[in-house]
VMD Tcl script that builds the backbone (N, CA, C; Angstrom):
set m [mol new atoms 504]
animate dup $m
set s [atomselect $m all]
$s set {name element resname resid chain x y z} {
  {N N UNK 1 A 0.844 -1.195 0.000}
  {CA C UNK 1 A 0.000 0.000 0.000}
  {C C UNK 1 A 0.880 1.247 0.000}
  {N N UNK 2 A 0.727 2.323 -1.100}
  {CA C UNK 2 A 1.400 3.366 -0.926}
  {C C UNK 2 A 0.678 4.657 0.107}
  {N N UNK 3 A 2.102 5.207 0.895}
  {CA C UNK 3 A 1.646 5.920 2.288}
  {C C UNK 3 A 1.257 7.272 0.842}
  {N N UNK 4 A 1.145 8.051 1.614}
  {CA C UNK 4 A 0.705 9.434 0.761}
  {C C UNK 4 A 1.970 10.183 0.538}
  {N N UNK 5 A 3.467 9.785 1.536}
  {CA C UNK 5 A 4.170 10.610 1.123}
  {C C UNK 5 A 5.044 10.031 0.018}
  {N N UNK 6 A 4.562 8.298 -0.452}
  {CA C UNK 6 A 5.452 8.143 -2.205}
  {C C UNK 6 A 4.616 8.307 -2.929}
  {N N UNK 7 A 3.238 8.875 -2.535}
  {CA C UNK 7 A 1.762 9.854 -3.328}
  {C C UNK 7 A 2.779 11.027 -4.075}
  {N N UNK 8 A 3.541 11.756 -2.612}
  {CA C UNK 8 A 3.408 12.946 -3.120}
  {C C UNK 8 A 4.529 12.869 -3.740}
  {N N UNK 9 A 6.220 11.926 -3.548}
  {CA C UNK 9 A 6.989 11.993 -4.091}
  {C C UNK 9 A 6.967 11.229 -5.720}
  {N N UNK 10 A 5.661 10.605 -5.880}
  {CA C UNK 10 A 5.398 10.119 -7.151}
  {C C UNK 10 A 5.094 11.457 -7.979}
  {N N UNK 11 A 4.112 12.624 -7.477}
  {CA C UNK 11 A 3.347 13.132 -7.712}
  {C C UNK 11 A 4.268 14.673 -8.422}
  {N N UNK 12 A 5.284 14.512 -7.458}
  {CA C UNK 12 A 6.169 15.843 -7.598}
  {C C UNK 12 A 7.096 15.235 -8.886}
  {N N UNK 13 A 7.089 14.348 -9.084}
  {CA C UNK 13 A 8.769 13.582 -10.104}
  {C C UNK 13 A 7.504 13.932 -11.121}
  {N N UNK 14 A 6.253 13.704 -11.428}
  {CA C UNK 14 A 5.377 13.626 -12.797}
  {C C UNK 14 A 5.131 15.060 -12.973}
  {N N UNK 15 A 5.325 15.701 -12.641}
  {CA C UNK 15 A 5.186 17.167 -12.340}
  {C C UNK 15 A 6.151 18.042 -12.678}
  {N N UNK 16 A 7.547 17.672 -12.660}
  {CA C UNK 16 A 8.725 18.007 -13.163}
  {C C UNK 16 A 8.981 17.441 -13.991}
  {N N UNK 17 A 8.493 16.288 -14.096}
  {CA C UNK 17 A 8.417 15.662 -15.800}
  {C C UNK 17 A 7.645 16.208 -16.939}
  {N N UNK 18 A 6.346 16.667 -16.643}
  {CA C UNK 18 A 5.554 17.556 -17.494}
  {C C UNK 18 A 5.850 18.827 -17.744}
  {N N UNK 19 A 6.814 19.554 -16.443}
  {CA C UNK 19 A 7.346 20.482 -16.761}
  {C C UNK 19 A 8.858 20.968 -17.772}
  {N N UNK 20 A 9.417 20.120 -17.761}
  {CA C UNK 20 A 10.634 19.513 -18.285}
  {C C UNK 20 A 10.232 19.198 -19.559}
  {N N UNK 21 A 9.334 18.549 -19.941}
  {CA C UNK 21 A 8.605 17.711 -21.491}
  {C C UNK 21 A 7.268 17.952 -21.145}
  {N N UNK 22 A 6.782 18.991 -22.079}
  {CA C UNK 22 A 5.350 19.394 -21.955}
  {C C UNK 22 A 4.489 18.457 -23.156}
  {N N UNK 23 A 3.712 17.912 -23.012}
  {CA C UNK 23 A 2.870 17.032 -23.693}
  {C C UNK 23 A 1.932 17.930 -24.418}
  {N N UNK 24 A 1.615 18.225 -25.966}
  {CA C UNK 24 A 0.999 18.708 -26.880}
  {C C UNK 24 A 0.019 18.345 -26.630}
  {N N UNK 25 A -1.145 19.075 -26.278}
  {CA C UNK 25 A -2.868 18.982 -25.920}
  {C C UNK 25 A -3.238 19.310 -24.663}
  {N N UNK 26 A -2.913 19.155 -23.444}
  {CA C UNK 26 A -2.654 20.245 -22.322}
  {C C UNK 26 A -1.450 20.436 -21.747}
  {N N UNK 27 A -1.727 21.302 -20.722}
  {CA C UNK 27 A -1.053 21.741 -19.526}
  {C C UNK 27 A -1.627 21.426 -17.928}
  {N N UNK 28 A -0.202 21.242 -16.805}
  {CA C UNK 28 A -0.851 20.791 -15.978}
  {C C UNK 28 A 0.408 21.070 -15.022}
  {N N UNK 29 A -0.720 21.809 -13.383}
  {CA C UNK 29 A 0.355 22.906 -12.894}
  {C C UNK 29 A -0.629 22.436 -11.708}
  {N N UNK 30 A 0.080 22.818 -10.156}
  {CA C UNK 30 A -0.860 22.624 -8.736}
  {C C UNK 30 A -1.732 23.597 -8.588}
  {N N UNK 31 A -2.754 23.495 -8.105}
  {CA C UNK 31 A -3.655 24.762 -7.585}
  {C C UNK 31 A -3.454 25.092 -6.682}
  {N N UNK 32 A -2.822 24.788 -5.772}
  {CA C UNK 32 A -2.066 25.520 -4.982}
  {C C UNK 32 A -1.065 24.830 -4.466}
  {N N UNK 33 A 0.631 25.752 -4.410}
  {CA C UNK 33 A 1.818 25.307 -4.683}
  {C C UNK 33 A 1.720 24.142 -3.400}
  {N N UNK 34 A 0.967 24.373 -2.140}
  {CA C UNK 34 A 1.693 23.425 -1.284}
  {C C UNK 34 A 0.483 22.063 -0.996}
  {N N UNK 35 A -0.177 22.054 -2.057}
  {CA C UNK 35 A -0.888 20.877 -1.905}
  {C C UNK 35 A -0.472 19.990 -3.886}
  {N N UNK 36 A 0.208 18.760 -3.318}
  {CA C UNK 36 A 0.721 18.252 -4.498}
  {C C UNK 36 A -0.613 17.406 -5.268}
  {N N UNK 37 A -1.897 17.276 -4.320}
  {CA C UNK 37 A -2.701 16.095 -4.510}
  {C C UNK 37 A -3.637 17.015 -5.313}
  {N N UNK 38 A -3.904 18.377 -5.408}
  {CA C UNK 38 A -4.995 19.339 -6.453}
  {C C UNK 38 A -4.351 19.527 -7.668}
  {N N UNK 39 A -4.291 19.471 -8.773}
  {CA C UNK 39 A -3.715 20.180 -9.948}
  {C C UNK 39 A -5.106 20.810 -10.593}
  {N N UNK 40 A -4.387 21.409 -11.659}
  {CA C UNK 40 A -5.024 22.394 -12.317}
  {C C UNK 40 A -5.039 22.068 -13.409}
  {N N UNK 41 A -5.762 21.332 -14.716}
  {CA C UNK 41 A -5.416 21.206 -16.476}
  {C C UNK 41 A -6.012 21.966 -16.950}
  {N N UNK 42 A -5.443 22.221 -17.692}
  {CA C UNK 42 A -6.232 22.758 -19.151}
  {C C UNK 42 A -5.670 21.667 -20.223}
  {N N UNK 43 A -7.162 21.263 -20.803}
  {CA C UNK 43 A -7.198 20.709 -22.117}
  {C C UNK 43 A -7.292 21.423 -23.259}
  {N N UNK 44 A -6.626 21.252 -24.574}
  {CA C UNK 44 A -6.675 21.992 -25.928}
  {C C UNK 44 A -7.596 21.354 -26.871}
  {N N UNK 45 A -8.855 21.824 -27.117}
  {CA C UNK 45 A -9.718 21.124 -27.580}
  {C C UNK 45 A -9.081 20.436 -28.692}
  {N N UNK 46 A -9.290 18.700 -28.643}
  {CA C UNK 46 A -7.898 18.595 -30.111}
  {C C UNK 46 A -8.374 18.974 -31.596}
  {N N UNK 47 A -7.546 18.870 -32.455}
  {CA C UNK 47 A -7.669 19.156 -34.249}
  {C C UNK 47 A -8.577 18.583 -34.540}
  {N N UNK 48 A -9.801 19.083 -35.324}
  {CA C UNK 48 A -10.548 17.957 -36.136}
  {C C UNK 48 A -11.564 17.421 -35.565}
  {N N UNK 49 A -11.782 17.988 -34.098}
  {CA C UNK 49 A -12.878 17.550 -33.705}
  {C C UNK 49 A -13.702 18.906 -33.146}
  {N N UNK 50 A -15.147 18.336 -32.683}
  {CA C UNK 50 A -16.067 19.064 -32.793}
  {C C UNK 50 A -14.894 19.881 -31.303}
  {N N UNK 51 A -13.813 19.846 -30.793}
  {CA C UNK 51 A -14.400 20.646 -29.375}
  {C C UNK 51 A -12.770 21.713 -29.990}
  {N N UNK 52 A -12.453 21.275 -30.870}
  {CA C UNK 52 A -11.183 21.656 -31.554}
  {C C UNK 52 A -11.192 23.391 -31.495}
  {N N UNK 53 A -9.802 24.258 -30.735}
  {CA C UNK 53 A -10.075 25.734 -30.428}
  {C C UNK 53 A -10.585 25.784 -29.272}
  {N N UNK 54 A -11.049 24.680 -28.290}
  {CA C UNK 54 A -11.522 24.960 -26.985}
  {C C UNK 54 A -10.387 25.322 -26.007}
  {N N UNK 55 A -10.424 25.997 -24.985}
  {CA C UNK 55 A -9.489 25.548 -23.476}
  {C C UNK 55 A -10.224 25.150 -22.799}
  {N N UNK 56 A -10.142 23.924 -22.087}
  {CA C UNK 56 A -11.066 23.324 -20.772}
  {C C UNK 56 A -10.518 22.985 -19.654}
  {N N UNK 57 A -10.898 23.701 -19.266}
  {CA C UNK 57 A -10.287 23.584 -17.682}
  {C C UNK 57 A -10.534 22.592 -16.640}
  {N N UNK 58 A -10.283 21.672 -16.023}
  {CA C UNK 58 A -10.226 20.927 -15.036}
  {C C UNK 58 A -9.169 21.035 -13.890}
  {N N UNK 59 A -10.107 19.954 -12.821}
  {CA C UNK 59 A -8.967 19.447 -11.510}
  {C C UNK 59 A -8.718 18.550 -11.342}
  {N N UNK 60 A -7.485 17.790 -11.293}
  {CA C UNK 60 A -7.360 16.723 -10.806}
  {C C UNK 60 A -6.826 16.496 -9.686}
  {N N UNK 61 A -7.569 15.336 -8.912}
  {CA C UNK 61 A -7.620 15.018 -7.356}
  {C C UNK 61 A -7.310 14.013 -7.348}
  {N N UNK 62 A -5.960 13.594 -6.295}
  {CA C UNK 62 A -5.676 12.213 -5.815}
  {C C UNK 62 A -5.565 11.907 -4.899}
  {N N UNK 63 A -5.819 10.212 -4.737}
  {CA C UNK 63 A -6.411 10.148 -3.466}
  {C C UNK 63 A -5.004 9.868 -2.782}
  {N N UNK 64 A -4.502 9.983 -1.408}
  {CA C UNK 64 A -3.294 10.073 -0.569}
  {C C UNK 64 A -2.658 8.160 -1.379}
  {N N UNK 65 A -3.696 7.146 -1.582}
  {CA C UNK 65 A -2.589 6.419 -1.440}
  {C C UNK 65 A -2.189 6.106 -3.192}
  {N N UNK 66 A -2.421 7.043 -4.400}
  {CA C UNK 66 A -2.464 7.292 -5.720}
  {C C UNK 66 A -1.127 6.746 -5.305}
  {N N UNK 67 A -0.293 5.908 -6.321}
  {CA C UNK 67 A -1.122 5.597 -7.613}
  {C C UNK 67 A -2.066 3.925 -7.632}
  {N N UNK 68 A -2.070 3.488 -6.113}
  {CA C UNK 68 A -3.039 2.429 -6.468}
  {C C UNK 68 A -4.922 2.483 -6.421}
  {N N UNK 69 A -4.538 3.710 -6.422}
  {CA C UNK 69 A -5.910 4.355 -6.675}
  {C C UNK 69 A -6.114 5.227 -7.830}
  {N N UNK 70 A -6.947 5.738 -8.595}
  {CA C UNK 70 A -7.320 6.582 -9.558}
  {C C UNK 70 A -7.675 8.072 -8.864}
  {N N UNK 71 A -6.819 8.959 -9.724}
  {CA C UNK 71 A -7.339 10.315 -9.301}
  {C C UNK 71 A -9.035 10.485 -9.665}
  {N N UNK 72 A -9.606 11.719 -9.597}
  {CA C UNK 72 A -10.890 12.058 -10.207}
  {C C UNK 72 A -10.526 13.563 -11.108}
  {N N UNK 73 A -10.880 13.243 -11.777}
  {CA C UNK 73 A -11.073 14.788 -13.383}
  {C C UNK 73 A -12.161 15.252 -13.292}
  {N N UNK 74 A -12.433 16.910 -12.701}
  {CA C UNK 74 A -13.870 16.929 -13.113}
  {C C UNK 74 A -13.217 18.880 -13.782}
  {N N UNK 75 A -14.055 18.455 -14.902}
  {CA C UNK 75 A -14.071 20.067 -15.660}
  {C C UNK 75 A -14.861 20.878 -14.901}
  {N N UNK 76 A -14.043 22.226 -14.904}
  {CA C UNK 76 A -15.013 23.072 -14.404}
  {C C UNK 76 A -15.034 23.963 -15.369}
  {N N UNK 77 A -14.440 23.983 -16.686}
  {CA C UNK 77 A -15.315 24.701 -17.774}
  {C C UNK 77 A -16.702 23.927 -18.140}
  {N N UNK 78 A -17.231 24.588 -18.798}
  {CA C UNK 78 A -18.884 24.103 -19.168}
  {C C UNK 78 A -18.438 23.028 -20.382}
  {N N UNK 79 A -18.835 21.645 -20.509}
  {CA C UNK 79 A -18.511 21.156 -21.396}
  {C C UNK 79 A -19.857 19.897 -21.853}
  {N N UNK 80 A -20.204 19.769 -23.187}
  {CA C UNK 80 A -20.937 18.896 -23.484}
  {C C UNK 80 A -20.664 17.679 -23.947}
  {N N UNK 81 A -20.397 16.434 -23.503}
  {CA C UNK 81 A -20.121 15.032 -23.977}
  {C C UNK 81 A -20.390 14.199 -23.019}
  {N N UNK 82 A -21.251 12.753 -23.588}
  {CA C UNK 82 A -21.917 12.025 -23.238}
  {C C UNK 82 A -20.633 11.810 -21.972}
  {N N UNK 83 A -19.608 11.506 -21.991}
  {CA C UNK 83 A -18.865 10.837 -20.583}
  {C C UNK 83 A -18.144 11.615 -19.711}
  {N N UNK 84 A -19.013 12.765 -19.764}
  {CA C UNK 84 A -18.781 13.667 -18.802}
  {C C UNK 84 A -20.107 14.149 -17.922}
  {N N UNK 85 A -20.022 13.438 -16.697}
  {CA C UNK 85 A -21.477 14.039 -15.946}
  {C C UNK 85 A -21.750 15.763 -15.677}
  {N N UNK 86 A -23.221 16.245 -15.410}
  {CA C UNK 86 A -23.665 17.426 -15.530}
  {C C UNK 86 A -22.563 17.965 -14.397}
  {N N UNK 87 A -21.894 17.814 -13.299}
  {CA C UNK 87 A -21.045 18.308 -12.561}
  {C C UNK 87 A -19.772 18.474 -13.278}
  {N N UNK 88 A -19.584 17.838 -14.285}
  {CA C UNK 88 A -18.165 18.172 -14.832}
  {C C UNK 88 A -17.056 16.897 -14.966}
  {N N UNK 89 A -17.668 15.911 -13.761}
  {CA C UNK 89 A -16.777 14.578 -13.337}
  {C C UNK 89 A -16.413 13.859 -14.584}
  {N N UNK 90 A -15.343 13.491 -14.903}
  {CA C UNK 90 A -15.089 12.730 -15.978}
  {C C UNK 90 A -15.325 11.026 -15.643}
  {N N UNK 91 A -15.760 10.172 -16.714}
  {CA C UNK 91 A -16.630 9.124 -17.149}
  {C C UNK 91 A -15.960 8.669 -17.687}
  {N N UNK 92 A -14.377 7.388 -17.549}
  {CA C UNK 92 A -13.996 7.292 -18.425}
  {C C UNK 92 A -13.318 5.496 -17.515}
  {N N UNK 93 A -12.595 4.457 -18.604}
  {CA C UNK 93 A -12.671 3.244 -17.987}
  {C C UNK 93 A -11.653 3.595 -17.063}
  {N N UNK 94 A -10.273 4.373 -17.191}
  {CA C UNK 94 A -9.188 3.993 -16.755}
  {C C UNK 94 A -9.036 5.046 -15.531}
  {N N UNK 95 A -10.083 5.431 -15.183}
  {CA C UNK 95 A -10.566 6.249 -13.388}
  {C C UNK 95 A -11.504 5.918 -13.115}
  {N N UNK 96 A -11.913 4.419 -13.718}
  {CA C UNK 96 A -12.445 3.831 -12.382}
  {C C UNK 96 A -11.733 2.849 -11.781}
  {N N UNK 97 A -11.840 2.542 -10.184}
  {CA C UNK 97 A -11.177 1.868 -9.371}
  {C C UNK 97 A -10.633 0.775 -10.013}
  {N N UNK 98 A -9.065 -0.373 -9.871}
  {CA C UNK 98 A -8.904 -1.479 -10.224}
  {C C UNK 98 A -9.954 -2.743 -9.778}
  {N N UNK 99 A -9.536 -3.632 -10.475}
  {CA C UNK 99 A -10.070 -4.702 -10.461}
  {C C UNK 99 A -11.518 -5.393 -11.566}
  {N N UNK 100 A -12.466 -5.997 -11.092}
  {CA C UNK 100 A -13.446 -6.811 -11.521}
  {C C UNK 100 A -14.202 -5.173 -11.352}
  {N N UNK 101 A -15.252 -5.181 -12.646}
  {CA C UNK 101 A -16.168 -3.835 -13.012}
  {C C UNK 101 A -17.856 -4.616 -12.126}
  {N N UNK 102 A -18.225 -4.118 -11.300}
  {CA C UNK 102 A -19.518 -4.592 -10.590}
  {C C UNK 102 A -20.727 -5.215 -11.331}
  {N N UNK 103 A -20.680 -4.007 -12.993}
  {CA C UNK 103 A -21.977 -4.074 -13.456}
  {C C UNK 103 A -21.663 -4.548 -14.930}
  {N N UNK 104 A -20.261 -4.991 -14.979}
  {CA C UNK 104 A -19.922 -5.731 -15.939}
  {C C UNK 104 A -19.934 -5.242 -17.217}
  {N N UNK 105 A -19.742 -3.691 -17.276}
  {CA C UNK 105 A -19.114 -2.996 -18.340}
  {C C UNK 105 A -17.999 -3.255 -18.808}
  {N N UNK 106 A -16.772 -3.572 -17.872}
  {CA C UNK 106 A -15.404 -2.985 -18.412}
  {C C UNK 106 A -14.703 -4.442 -18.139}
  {N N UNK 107 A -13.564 -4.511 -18.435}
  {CA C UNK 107 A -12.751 -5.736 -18.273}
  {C C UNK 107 A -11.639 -5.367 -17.280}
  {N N UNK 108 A -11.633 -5.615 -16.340}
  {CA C UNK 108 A -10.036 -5.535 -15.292}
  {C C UNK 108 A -9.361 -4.616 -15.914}
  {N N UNK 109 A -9.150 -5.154 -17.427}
  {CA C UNK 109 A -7.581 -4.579 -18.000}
  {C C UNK 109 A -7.820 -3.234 -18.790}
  {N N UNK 110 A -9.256 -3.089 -18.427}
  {CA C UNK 110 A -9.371 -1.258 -19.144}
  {C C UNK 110 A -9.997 -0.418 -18.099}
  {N N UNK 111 A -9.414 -0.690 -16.749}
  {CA C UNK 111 A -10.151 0.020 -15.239}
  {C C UNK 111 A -8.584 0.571 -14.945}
  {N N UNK 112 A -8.331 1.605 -13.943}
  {CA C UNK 112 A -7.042 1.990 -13.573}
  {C C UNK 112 A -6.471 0.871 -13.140}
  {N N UNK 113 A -5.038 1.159 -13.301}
  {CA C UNK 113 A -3.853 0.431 -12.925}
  {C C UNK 113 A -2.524 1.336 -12.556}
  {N N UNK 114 A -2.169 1.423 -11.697}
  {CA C UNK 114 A -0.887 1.859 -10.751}
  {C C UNK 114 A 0.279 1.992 -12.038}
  {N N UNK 115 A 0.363 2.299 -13.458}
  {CA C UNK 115 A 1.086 2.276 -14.230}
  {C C UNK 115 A 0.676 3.931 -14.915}
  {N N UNK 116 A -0.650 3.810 -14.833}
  {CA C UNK 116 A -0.950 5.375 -15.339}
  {C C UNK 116 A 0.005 6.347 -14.641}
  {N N UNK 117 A -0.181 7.131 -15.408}
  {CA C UNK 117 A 0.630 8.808 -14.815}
  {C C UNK 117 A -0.455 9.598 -15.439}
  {N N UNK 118 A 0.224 10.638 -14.769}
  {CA C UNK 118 A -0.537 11.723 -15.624}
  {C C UNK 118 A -0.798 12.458 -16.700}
  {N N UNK 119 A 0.650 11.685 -17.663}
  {CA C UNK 119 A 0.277 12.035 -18.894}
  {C C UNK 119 A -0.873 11.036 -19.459}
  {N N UNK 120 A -0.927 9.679 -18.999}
  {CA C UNK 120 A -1.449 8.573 -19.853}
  {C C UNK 120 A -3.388 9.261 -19.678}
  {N N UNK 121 A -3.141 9.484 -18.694}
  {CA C UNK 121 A -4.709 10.048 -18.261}
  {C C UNK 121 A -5.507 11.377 -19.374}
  {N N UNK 122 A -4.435 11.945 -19.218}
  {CA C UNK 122 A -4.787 13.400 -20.134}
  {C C UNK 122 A -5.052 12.925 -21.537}
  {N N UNK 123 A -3.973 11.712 -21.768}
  {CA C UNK 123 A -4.161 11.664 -23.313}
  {C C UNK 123 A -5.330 10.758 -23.566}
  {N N UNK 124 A -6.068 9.807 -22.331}
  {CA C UNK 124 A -6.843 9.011 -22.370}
  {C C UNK 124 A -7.810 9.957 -22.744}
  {N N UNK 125 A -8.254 11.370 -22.061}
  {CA C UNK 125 A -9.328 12.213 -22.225}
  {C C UNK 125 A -9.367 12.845 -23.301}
  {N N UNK 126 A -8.115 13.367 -23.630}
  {CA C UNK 126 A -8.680 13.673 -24.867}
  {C C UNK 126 A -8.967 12.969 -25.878}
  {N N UNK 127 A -8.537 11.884 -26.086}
  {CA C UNK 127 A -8.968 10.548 -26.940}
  {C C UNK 127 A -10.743 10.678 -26.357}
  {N N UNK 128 A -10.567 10.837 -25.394}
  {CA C UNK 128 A -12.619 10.774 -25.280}
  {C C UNK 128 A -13.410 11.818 -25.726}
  {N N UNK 129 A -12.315 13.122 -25.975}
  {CA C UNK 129 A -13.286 14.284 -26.369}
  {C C UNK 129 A -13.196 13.785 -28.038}
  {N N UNK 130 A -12.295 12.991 -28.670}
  {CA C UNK 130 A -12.140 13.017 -30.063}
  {C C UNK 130 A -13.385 11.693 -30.365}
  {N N UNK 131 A -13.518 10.721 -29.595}
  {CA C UNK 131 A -14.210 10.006 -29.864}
  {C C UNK 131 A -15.144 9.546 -28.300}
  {N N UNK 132 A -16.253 10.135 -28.421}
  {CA C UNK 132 A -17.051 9.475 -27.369}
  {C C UNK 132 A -17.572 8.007 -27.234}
  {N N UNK 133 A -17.833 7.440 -26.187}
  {CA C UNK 133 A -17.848 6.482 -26.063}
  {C C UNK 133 A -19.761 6.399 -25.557}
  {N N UNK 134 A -20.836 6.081 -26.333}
  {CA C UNK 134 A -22.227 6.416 -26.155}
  {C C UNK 134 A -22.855 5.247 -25.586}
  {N N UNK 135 A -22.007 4.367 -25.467}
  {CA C UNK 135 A -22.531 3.030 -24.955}
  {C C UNK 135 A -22.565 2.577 -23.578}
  {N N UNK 136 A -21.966 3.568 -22.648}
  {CA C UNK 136 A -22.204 3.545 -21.482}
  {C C UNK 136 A -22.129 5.203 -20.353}
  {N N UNK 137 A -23.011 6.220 -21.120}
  {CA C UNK 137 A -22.970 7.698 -20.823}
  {C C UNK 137 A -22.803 7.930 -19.307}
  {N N UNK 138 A -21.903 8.985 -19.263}
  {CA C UNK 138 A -22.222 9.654 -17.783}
  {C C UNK 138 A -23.541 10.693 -17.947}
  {N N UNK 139 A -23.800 11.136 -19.204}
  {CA C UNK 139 A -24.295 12.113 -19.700}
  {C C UNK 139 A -25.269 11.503 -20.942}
  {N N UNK 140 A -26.647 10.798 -20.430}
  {CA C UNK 140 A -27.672 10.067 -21.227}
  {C C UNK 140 A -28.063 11.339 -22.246}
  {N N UNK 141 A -28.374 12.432 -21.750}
  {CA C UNK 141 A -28.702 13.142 -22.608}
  {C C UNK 141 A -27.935 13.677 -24.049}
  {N N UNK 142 A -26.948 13.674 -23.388}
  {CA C UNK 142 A -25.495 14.367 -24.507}
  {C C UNK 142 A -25.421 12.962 -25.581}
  {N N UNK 143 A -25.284 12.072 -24.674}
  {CA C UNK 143 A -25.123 10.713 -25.801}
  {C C UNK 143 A -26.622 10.413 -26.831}
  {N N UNK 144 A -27.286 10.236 -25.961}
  {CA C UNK 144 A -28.499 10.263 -27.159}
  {C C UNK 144 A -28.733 11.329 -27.948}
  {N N UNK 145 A -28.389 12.455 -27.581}
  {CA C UNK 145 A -27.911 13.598 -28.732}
  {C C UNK 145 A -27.325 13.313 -29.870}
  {N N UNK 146 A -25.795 13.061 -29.547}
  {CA C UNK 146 A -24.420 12.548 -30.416}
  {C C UNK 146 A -25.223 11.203 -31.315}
  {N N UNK 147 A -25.740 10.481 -30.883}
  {CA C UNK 147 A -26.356 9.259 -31.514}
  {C C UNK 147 A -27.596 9.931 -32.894}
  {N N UNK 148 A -28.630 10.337 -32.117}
  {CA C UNK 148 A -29.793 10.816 -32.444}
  {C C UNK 148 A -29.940 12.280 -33.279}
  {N N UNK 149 A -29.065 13.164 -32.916}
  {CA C UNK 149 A -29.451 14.606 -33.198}
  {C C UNK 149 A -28.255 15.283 -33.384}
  {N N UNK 150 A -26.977 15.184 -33.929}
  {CA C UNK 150 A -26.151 15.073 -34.566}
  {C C UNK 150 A -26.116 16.697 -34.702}
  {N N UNK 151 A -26.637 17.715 -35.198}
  {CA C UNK 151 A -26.624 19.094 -35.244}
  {C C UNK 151 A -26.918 19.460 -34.318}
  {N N UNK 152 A -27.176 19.116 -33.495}
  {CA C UNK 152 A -28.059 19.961 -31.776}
  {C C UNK 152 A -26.735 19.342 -30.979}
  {N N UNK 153 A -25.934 18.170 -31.052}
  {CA C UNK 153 A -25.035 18.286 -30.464}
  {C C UNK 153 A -23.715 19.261 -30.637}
  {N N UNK 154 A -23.229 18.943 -31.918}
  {CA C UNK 154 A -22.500 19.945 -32.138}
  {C C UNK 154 A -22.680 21.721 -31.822}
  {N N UNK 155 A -23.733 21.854 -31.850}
  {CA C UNK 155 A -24.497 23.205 -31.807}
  {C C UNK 155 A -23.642 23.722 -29.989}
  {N N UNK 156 A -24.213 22.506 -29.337}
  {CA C UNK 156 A -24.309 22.800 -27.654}
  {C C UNK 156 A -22.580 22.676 -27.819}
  {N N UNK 157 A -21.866 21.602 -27.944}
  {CA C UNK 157 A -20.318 21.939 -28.026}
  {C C UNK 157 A -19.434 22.960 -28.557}
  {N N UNK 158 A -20.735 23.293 -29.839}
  {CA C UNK 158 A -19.630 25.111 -30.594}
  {C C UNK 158 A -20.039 25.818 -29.105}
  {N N UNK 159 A -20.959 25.766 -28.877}
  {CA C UNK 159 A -21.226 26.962 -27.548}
  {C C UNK 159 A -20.014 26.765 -26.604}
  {N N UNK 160 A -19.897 25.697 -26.053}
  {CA C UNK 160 A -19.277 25.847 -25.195}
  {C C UNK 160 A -17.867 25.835 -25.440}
  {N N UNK 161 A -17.326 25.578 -27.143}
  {CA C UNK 161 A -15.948 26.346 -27.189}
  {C C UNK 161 A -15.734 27.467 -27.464}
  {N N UNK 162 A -16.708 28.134 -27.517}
  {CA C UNK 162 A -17.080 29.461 -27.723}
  {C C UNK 162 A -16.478 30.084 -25.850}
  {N N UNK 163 A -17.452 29.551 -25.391}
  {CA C UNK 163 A -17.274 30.300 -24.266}
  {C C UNK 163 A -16.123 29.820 -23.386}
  {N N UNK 164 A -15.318 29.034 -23.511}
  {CA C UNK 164 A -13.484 28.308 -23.245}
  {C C UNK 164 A -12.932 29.232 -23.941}
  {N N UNK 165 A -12.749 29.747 -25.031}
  {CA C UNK 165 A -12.197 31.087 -25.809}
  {C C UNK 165 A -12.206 32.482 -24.888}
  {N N UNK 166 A -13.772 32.503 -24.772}
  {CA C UNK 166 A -14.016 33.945 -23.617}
  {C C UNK 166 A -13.214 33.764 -22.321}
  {N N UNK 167 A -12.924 32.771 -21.721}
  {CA C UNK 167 A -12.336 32.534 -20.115}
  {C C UNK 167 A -11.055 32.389 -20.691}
  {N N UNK 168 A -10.537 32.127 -21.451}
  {CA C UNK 168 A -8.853 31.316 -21.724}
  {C C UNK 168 A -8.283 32.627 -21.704}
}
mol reanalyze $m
mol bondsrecalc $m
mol representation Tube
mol addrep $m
């Protein structure tokens, strides 16, 4: 079991690693300097997709004994996609807890694992803003949108890279 302080000395080495080699599609800095477990992202809406020209802002939170636990991502820019709940929380396989999936969505080997960092995470998300995943929504409405109504989704996502432009 990891104590919280090879949390934080995991936490500080990935941190000077991102700073050192910045990864193309966000950025990622503490929200405040003396707590290592809050960060701050911004995502770059990627090329080619509907959220493409966005900045989205999120937090990521880990729990003291990370990395055998999964942080939590929740945007606090306004954002529309089915695997992102109305709070912002991100919906995605590899932040949810290890092991056997309860309700028999996911397979062991696509749930977190103590190998992620924080780049693997970021790039996992934006892989979700480029391609949603509608088959198991955090966000029923957004997904049956994306499925069903195809211009009314895009519509609600130009908005809200519209308004990631106004805050950035």
């Amino acid at each position: 079991m990891a104590s919280s302080s090879q949390a934080s000395l995991l936490l500080q080495k990935q941190l000077k690693d991102l700073c050192k080699n910045p990864v193309d599609g966000f950025s990622a800095g503490l929200v405040d300097e003396n707590n290592l477990f809050e960060w701050s992202v911004t995502i770059i809406g990627p090329p080619d997709t509907l959220y493409d020209g966005g900045f989205f802002n999120a937090i990521m939170s880990f729990p003291p004994d990370y990395p055998n636990s999964p942080p939590t991502v929740r945007f606090t820019s306004e954002i529309w996609h089915p695997n992102v709940y109305a709070d912002g929380k991100v919906c995605i396989s590899i932040l949810h807890s290890p092991g056997d999936d309860p309700n028999g969505y996911e397979l062991a080997s696509e749930r977190w694992n103590p190998v992620h960092t924080v780049e693997s995470i970021m790039l996992s998300i934006i892989s979700m803003l480029s391609s949603p995943n509608d088959e198991s929504p955090a966000n029923v409405e957004a997904a049956k949108e994306w499925r069903e109504r195809r211009q009314e989704f895009r519509r609600k996502v130009g908005r809200c890279v519209r308004r990631s432009q106004e805050m950035a």
